[in-house]
Every structure is written in structure tokens, then in C-alpha cells.
C-alpha positions as CSV (number, residue, x, y, z in Angstrom):
1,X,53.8,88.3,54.8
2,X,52.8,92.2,56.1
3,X,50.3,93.0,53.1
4,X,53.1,95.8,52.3
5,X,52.9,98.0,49.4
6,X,56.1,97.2,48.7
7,X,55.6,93.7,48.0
8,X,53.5,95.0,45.2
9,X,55.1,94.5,42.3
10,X,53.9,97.6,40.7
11,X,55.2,100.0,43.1
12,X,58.7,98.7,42.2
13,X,57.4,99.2,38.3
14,X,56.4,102.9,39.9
15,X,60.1,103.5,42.0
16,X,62.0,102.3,38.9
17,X,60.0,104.9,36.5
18,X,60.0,107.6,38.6
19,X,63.6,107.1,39.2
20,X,64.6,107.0,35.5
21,X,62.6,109.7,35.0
22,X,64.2,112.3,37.3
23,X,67.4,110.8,36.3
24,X,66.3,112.3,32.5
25,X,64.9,116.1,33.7
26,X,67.0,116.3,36.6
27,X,70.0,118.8,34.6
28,X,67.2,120.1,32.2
29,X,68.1,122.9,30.8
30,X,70.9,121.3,29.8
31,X,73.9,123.7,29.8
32,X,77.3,123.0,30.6
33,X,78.0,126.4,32.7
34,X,78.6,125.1,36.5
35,X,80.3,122.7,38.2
36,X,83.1,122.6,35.7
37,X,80.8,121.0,32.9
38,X,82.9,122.9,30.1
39,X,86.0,121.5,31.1
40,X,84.6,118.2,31.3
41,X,83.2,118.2,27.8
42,X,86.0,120.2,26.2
43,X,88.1,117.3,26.6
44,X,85.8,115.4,23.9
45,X,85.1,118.2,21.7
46,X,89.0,118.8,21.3
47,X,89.7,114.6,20.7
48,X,87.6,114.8,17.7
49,X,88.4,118.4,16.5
50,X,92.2,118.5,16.8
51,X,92.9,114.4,17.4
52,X,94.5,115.1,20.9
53,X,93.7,111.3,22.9
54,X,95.7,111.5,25.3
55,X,96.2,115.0,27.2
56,X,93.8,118.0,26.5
57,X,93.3,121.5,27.7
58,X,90.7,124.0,29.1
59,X,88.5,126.7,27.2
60,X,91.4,128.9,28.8
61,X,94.1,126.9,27.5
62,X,95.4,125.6,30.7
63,X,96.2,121.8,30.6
64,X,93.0,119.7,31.5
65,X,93.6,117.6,35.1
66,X,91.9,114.5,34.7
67,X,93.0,111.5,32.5
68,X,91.0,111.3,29.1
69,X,88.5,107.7,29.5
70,X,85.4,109.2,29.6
71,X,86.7,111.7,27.0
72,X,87.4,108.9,24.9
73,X,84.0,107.7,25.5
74,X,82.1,110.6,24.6
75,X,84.0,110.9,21.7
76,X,83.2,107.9,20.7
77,X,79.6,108.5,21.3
78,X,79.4,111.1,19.5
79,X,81.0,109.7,16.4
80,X,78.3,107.6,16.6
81,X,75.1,109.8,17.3
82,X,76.6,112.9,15.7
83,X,74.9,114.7,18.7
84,X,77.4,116.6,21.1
85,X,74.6,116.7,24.0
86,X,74.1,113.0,23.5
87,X,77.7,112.2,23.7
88,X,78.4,114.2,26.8
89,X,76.1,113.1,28.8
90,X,75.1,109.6,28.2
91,X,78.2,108.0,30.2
92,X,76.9,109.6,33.2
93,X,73.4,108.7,32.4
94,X,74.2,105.0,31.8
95,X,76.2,104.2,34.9
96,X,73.7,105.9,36.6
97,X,71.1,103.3,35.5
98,X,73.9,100.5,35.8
99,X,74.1,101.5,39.3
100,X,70.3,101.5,40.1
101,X,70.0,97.5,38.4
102,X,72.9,96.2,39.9
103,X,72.1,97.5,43.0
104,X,68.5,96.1,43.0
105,X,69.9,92.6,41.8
106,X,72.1,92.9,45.0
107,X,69.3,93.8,47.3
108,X,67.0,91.1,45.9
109,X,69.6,88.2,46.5
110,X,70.1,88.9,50.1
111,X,68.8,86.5,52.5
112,X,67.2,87.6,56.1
113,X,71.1,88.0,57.6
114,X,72.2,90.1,54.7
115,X,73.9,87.6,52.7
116,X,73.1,85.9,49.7
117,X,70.4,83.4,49.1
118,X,72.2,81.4,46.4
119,X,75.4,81.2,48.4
120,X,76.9,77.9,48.8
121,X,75.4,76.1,52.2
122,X,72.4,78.6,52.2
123,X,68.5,76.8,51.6
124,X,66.8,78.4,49.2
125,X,63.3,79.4,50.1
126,X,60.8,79.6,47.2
127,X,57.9,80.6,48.8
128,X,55.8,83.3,48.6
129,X,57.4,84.8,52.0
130,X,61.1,84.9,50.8
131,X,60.1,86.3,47.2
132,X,58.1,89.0,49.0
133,X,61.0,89.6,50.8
134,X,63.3,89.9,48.3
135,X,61.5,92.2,46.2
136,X,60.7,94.1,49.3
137,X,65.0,94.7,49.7
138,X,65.9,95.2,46.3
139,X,63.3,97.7,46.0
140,X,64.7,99.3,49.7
141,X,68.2,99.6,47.8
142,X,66.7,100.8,44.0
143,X,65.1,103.5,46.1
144,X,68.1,104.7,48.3
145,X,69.7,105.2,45.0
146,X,67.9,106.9,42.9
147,X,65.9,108.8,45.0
148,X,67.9,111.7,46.9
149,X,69.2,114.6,46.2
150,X,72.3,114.2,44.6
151,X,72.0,111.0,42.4
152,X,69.4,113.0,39.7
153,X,71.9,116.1,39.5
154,X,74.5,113.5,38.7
155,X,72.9,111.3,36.5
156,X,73.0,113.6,33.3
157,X,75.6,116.0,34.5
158,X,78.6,116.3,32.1
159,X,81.4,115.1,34.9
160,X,83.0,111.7,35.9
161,X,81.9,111.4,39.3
162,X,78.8,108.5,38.1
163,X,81.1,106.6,35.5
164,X,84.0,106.8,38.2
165,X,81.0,105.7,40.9
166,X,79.8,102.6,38.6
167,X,83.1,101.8,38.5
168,X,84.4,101.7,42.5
169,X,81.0,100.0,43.2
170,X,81.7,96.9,40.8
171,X,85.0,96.5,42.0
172,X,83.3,96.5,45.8
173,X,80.4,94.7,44.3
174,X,82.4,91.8,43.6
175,X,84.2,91.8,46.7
176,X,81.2,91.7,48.2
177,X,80.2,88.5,46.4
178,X,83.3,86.9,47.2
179,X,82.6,87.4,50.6
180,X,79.1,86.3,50.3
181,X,79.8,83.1,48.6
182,X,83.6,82.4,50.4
183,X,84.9,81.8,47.4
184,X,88.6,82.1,46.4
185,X,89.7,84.9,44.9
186,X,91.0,83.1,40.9
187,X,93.3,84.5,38.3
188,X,89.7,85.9,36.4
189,X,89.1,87.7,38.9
190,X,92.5,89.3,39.8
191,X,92.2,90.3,35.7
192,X,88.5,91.6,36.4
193,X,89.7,93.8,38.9
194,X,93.0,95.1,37.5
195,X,90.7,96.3,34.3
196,X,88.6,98.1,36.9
197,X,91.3,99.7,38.8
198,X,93.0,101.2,35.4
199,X,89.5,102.6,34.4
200,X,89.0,104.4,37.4
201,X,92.8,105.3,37.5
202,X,92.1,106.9,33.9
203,X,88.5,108.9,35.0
204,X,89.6,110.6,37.8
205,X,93.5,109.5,39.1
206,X,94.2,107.4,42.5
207,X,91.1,108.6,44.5
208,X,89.6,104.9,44.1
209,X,92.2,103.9,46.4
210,X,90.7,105.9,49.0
211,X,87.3,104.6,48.7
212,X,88.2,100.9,48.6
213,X,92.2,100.1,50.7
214,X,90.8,101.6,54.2
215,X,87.3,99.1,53.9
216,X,89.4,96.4,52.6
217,X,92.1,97.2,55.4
218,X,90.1,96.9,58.3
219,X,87.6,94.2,57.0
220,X,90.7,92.3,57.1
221,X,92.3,92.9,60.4
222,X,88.6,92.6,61.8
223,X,88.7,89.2,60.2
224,X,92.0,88.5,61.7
225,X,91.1,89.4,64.9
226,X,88.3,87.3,64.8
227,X,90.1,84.7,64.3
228,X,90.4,82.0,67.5
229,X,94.0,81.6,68.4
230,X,95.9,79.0,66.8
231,X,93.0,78.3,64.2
232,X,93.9,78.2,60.9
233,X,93.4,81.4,58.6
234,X,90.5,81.0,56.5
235,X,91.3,82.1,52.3
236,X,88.1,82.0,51.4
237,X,86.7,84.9,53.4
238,X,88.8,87.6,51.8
239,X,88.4,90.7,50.8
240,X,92.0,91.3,49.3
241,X,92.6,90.6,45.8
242,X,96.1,90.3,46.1
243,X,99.0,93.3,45.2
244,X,99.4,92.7,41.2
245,X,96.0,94.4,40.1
246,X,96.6,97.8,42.2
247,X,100.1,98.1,41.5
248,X,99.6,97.4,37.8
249,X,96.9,99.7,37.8
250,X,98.6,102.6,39.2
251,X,101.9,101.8,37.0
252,X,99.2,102.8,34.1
253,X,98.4,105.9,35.9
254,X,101.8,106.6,36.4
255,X,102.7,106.3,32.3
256,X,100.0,109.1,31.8
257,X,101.4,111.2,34.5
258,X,105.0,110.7,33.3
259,X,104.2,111.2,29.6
260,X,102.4,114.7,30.5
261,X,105.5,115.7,32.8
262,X,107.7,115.2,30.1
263,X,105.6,116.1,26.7
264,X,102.8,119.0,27.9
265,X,103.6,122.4,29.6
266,X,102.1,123.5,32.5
267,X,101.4,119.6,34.1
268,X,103.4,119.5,36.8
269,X,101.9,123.0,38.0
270,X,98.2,122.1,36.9
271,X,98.1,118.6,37.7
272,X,100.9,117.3,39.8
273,X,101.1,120.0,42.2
274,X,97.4,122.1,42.0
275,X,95.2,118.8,41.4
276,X,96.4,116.4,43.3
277,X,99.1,117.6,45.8
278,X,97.2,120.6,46.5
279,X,93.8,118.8,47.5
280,X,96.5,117.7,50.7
281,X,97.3,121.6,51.5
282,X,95.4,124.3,52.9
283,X,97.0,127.4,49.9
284,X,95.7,126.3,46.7
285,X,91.9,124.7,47.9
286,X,89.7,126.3,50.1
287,X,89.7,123.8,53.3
288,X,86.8,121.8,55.1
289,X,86.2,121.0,58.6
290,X,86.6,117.8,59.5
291,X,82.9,117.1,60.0
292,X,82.1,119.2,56.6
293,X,80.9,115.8,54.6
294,X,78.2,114.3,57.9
295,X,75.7,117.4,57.8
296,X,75.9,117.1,53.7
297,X,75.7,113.2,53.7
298,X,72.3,113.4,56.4
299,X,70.5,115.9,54.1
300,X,71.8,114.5,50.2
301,X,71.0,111.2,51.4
302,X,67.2,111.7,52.9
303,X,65.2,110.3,54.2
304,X,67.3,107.3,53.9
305,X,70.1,108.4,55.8
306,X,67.5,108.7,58.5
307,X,65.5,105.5,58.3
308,X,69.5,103.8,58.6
309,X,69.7,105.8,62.2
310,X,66.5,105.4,63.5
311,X,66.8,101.4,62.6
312,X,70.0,100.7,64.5
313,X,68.5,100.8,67.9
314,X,65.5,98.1,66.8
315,X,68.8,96.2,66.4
316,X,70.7,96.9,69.1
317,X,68.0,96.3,71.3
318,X,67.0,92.7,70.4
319,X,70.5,92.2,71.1
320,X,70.4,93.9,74.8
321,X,72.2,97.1,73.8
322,X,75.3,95.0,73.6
323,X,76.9,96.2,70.7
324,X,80.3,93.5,70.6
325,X,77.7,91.0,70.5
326,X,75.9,93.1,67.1
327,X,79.2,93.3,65.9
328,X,80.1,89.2,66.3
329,X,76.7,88.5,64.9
330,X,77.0,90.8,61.7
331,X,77.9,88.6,59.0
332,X,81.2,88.9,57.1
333,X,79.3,90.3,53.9
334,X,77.2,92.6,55.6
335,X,80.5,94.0,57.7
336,X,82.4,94.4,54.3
337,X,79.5,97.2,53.8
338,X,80.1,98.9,56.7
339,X,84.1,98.9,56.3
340,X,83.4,100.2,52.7
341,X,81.3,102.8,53.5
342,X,82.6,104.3,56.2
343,X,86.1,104.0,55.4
344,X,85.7,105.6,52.1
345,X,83.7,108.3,54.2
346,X,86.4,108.8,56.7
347,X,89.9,109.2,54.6
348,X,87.4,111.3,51.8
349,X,86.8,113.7,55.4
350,X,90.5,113.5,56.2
351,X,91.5,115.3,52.7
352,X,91.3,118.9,53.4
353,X,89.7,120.0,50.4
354,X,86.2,119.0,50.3
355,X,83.1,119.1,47.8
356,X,79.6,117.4,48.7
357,X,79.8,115.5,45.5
358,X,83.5,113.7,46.1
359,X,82.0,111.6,48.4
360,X,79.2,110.1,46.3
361,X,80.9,107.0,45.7
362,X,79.6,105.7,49.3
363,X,76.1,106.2,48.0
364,X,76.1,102.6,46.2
365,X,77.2,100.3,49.4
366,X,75.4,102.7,51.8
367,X,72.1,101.5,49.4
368,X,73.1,97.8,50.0
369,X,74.2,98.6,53.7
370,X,70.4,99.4,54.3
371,X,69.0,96.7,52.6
372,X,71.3,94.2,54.6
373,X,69.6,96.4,58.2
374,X,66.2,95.1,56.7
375,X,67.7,92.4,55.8
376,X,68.8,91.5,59.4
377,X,64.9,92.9,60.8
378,X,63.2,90.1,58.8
379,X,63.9,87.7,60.8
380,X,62.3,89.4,64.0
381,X,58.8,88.8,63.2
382,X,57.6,91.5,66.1
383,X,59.4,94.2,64.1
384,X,58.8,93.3,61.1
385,X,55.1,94.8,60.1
386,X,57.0,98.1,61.7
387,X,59.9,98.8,60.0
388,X,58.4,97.6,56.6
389,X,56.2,100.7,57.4
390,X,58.3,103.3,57.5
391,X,59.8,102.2,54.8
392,X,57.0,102.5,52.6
393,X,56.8,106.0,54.1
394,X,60.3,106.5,53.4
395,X,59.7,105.8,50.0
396,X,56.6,107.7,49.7
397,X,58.8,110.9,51.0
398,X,61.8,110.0,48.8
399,X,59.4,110.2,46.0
400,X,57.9,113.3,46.8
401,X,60.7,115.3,48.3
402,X,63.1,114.3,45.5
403,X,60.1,114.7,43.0
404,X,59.3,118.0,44.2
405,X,62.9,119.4,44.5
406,X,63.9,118.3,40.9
407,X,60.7,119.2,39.6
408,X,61.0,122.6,40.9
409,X,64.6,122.9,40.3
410,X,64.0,122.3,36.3
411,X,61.1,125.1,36.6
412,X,63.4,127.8,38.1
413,X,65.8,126.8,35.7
414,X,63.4,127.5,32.8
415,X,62.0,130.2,33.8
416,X,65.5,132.3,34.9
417,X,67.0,131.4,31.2
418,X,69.6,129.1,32.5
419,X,69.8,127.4,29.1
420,X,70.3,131.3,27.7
421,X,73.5,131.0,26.2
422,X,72.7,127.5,24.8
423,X,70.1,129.0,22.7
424,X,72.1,132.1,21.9
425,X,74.8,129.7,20.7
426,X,72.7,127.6,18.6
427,X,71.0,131.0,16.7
428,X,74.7,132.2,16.1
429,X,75.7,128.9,14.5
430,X,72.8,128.4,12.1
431,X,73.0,132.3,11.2
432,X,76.7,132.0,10.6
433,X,75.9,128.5,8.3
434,X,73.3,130.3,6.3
435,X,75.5,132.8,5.5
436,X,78.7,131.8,5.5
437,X,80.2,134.0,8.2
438,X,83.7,133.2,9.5
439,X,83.3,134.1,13.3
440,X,84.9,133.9,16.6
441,X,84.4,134.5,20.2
442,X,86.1,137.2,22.3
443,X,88.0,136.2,25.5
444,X,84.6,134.9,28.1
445,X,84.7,133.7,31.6
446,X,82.0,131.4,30.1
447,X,83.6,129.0,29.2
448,X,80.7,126.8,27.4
449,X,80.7,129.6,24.8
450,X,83.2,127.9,22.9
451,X,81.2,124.8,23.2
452,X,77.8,126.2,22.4
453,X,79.8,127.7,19.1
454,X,81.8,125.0,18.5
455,X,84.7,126.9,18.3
456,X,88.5,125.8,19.3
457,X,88.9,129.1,20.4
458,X,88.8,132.2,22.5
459,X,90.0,135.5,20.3
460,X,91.9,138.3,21.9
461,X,90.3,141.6,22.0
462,X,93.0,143.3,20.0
463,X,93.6,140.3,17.2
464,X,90.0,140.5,16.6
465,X,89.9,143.8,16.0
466,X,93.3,143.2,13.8
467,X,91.6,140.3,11.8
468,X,87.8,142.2,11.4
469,X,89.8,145.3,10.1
470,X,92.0,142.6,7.5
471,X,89.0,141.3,6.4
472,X,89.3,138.2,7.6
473,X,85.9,138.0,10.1
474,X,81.8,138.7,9.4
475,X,81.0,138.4,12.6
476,X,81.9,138.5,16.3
477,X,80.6,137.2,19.6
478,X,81.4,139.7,22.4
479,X,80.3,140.1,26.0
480,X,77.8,142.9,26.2
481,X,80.0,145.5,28.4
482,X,82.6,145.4,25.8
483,X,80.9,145.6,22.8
484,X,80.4,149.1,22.5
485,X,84.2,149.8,22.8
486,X,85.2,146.9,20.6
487,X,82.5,148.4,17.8
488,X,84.4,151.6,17.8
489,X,87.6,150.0,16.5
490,X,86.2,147.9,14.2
491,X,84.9,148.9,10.5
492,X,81.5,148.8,9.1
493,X,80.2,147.1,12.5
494,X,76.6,146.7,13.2
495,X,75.5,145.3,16.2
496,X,73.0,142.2,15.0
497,X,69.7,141.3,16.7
498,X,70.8,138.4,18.4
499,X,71.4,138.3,21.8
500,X,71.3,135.9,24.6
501,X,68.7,136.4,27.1
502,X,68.8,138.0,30.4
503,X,69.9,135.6,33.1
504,X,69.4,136.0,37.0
505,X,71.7,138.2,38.2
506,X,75.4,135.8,39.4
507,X,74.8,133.6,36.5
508,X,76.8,134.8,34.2
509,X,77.3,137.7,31.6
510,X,75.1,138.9,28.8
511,X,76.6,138.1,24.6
512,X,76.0,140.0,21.4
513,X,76.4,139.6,17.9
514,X,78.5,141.4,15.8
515,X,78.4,141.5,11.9
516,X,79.3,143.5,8.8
């Protein structure tokens, strides 16, 4: 072999604990005050609180816009742990590490064209060569996952875009397989794939069609094309399941939708029509360019996005620059990559309203995508010493960059009190058990105040003054430029020592307590 590093097995013992270990501090502090974290979390909080499984609502009270399954989960969680933070944000944590195995498992059954070792008609090699190999691939696509710049911040953040990842990438996982192995596509696995479908159709709604029909569209008129004239169609080289699983799936979909048209107030205008109709307009959501998700994609997915570039032409150029000829050569499993990726990447760029993290999904085949491209280099003996060089450098600058960044990131985070009203919350609560208080929280644009309270909540400035003066409150959390007024109308009102601390200025507002 090339006396790589990577062959070592303890740098993939290295790469898979570094990994897990930014997946844990990435988000620390935790707090649930950006990228719509509340929301997200409320939808659990108010399953077990008020028993409402099927259709929620915001901090605000507006009706919560995505269907309830991870909900469910971290209810569930929590019923088991008893820990809200635990329950929130283990889903995300889990498919995140889901991801990362299943995608070195993939990596490390690939065979020097990009397809499987095990599959039927292949020889399998049990030398030292082709076990240094495979270790060397699956250790390529481990890497590509979890270290860049966006899979970290996902993996503990309190949102469905990893569960509703783990969940597209199976479903493309196993299409991949079938590929790999030209098998037939059973009755098992039409089941297996209509579960799939109605869990990602109840985490976040139709998108998986967008990340899935245009790959699975063009792999198949690409395999029809290929097809000599007159020569029979071959089954077994499918990546269509067949209609039954999606349009059973979305029927589920559809019974959600249909049962909050017609029993909650305010869907049609906050899901139907700003969620998901308005993504297609240019009024309700600030519009993208076209090209708005390339830029993004190059930086959040370095330095592997650039080792994929700078690889292609090694390629191409064993092949005489002739890239039909790359194209006829690619194998079918290895193509299905490419159709999934970039198909997913291309109607997600189409959409007007955009938002870096929308398109992670791609991440998980763009992992295996590079592993098939060294994959396809291993059998070019010349280029093989090179390219498995900068790929240990690669890794060696994943490690550090993505390191470095997170590391820093949880640092800043710490030191500007981002985690302020967290703490604030959790005094308030364990003052207000010790001595009994009945409280509530005025009317925030936080809206993780309820949650750090554990109230059901927000209070009206002039009801709380309304039940303080009927003595029916001992204490009161108010923002800090309304407390003075609000003290004046209330009787025998102190202002308490507790406070949250001082954030950076733009995140957020300062809190007080109020008591008798």
C-alpha cells in the first residue's frame, strides 16, 4: 500500500472521537434563542403539559408549521429522562451519529470503481491492500461528515433538519444498494420506504420530494438512454421504487394538513399559505439568488468541497479530457450519487426562499460521492500515493479548521453570556419552588423565556398588573425597560436581586424579577 496515515487504524479511532466530540460542545451554551430553537422545542413542552399530539403552537400563540414527529419524540424522551435539555436535543444528536456510521459502513464497502465489494459477481479481495483501502474510504466519508462547518452546529441544535437528514439519506442509502447489488426492488422494501417517506412527511412536510424525485428522475432517463436500442430494459438497475410508497406517504401528510384546515385557526394562513406556498413567492420570504446555495455549499463544506474539485481533473485526464467517456465509465451506483446530490442541490436553489441550512441534506451522498472519486483513483496506481496525500491533509485541516472554529465559537459564546437567560431562568424557578411563588412572564420577544420558566404562557402587561393587584401573583418576570413603569402600578413591588446577565449588544433583552 502508500504507508498512509490513514490506513492507521488509530487515526480513524482519532477522526471518530474528535468528531463525536464537536458534535457534543458544538451548541454549548446550550440555549434555545436563534434559529427558531423555541419554536422547535415548544412543540414538546406543550405535548406533555397540555396533551396536544397532533397540532401545537408558538411561544406567541400562532399555530406551529411543521408536523409533530420529532415533537413526539422528544416528548417521549423526556418522559423517560425527566430532563427537558436531554429530550430536546438528543434526536438531533443521534441521527447525527447514525449518519457518521452508516456513512462510514458505506465508504468501507466500496470497491476501487465505487461500488460495493460484497455485490453479487464482484471478487472479494482479503488482502491487506483492499482492507487498507477500505478503511482508507470509509474514513474519507466519516470525515466529510462530521468535520465541516455546519454538521457540529446541527448535531445538538434543537431543529429537524438532522433527524429529517438521517431520514432522506436512508431512503437514498438504500437505493443506493439496490443499485449496487442490481437487485429487485421486493414488497419489503416498497414497505421500508413508505415508513421512511411518512417520517419525513411528518418532520418537516414534502421537501424530501425535492431532495430524492429529481436524482431518481434523471438516474433513470440516464439509464434509459443508455440503453442500446432494441435491448431489453434491465429491472434490476432501478432506482424507482414504484408509485404506492410516495403517494401513500403524502396521503398521510395530507390527513394532517386536512385535519388542521378544518380543526385549528390560523393553518391555512400560517402553514398552507406562509410555510409552504410562500417559500414559492417573493412577499412573504426574503428571496435568494439563484447561485445563493454554491458560495455557502464551497465554504460549509471545506476543505472537502475542495479536495472533490481539485480531484476531478486527475480523472478526467486519465480519461483524455473526454468527459462522455467519464460519464459511460461511471458506474450506475456511483452516478446515482451524483443525480442525488446535485439534483437535490438544484430544485433546493430553484425555491426562492433560501437558508444555508435547507440544503444539508446533500451533505450525506456528497460524503459517499467523494469516497466513490477515491474510490475510482485507486485503481491508478501513479495517483495513488498523491491523492491519498492530500487527503490526509485534508483531514488534518478539517480537524483543525473545524476544531478551531467550534472551539472558539463555544468560547465567545461563554464568555458574551449567551446561556444568560438560561441561567436567569433556572434561579427564578428554584427561588419561586422554595417559596412557593405563583409567577408569570410578561409579553417577551424571547421566546425561550417561557421555556427556561416552564411556563405555558406569556402574560399581558395590563392582566398582570390586574392579577398582582387581586392577589393572585408573588412574583413577575419583566423585560428590564418596562419594569420600572410596570412597578408603579403594581402594589407592594420590590424589584428582586435577580437578574439575567448582560448579553452582547443584538442578542437579546435584559429580564428582572419582581416580587412582593
Amino acid at each position: 500500500m502508500t504507508g498512509s496515515p490513514l490506513e492507521d487504524r488509530r487515526t480513524l479511532w482519532i477522526v471518530g472521537a474528535v468528531t463525536l466530540l464537536l458534535f457534543l460542545i458544538a451548541d454549548l451554551p446550550w440555549q434555545l434563542d436563534d434559529y427558531d430553537q423555541a419554536k422547535q422545542a415548544f412543540t414538546s413542552f406543550e405535548i406533555i403539559k397540555e396533551g396536544h399530539w397532533f397540532y401545537q403552537r408558538t411561544p406567541h400563540e400562532h399555530v406551529a408549521t411543521k408536523p409533530p414527529l420529532v415533537g413526539w419524540i422528544s416528548a417521549a424522551l423526556f418522559a423517560l429522562t425527566r430532563s427537558w435539555e436531554v429530550a430536546w436535543r438528543l434526536p438531533s444528536f443521534l441521527a447525527a451519529v447514525a449518519i457518521a456510521i452508516l456513512l462510514f459502513r458505506a465508504g468501507h464497502s466500496m470497491d476501487g470503481h465505487g461500488a460495493n465489494r460484497l455485490a453479487p459477481g464482484g471478487a472479494e479481495d482479503e488482502g491487506e491492500a483492499s482492507s487498507s483501502y477500505a478503511t482508507i474510504v470509509g474514513l474519507i466519508a466519516l470525515s466529510a461528515f462530521g468535520l465541516n462547518l455546519l454538521s457540529p452546529r446541527l448535531a445538538t441544535l434543537v431543529r429537524t433538519d438532522m433527524p429529517l437528514a438521517l431520514v432522506i439519506f436512508l431512503i437514498g442509502l438504500l437505493i443506493w444498494q439496490k443499485i449496487q447489488r442490481q437487485e429487485e426492488w421486493k414488497p419489503r422494501d416498497r414497505i421500508y420506504i413508505f415508513a421512511l417517506l411518512t417520517a419525513a412527511m411528518l418532520i418537516k412536510g414534502p421537501i424530501v420530494y425535492a431532495f430524492l424525485l429529481p436524482g431518481i428522475a434523471l438516474f433513470q432517463w440516464r439509464t434509459g438512454r443508455a440503453r442500446p436500442p432494441g435491448a431489453p430494459f434491465q429491472s434490476r438497475i432501478s432506482a424507482w421504487s414504484g408509485w404506492w410508497p410516495w403517494i401513500a406517504s403524502l396521503g398521510v401528510f395530507l390527513l394532517w394538513v386536512i385535519g388542521g384546515i378544518l380543526f385549528q385557526p390560523g393553518f391555512v394562513d400560517e402553514v398552507v399559505i406562509r410555510e409552504f406556498i410562500g417559500r414559492f413567492g417573493e412577499t412573504i420570504h426574503r428571496p435568494q439568488p439563484l447561485y445563493f446555495y454554491l458560495p455557502h455549499l464551497l465554504h460549509k463544506f471545506a476543505p472537502w468541497s475542495v479536495l472533490m474539485i481539485a480531484l476531478a481533473p486527475f480523472d478526467l485526464a486519465s480519461r483524455r479530457w473526454r468527459i462522455g467517456v467519464a460519464f459511460r465509465e461511471m458506474s450506475p451506483a456511483t452516478f446515482w450519487l451524483l443525480c442525488w446530490s446535485l439534483g437535490g442541490l438544484m430544485v433546493m436553489s430553484l425555491i426562492p426562499s433560501k437558508r444555508v441550512d435547507r440544503i444539508f441534506p446533500i451533505f450525506p451522498p456528497l460524503c459517499l460521492l467523494l469516497a466513490a472519486q477515491i474510490g475510482n483513483i485507486f485503481r491508478h496506481e501513479q495517483l495513488r500515493t498523491r491523492v491519498y496525500r492530500w487527503s490526509a491533509v485534508a483531514v488534518i485541516l478539517s480537524i483543525l479548521i473545524t476544531g478551531g472554529y467550534t472551539v472558539a465559537k463555544v468560547i465567545f459564546g461563554y464568555r458574551d453570556h449567551r446561556d444568560a437567560l438560561v441561567v436567569f431562568g433556572r434561579e427564578v424557578r428554584h427561588e419561586a419552588e422554595v417559596h412557593q411563588w405563583r409567577y408569570e412572564v410578561i409579553s417577551a420577544k424571547d421566546e425561550g423565556l417561557l421555556l427556561y420558566l416552564q411556563r405555558m404562557h406569556f402574560i399581558k402587561p395590563d392582566r398582570a398588573v390586574a392579577e398582582w393587584n387581586g392577589g393572585n401573583l408573588d412574583a413577575l418576570v419583566a423585560p428590564t425597560e418596562e419594569a420600572s413603569a410596570l412597578m408603579r402600578k403594581l402594589h407592594d413591588a420590590a424589584l428582586s436581586q435577580l437578574k439575567s446577565n448582560e448579553r452582547r449588544e443584538g442578542q437579546g433583552r435584559g429580564y428582572v424579577l419582581i416580587t412582593r
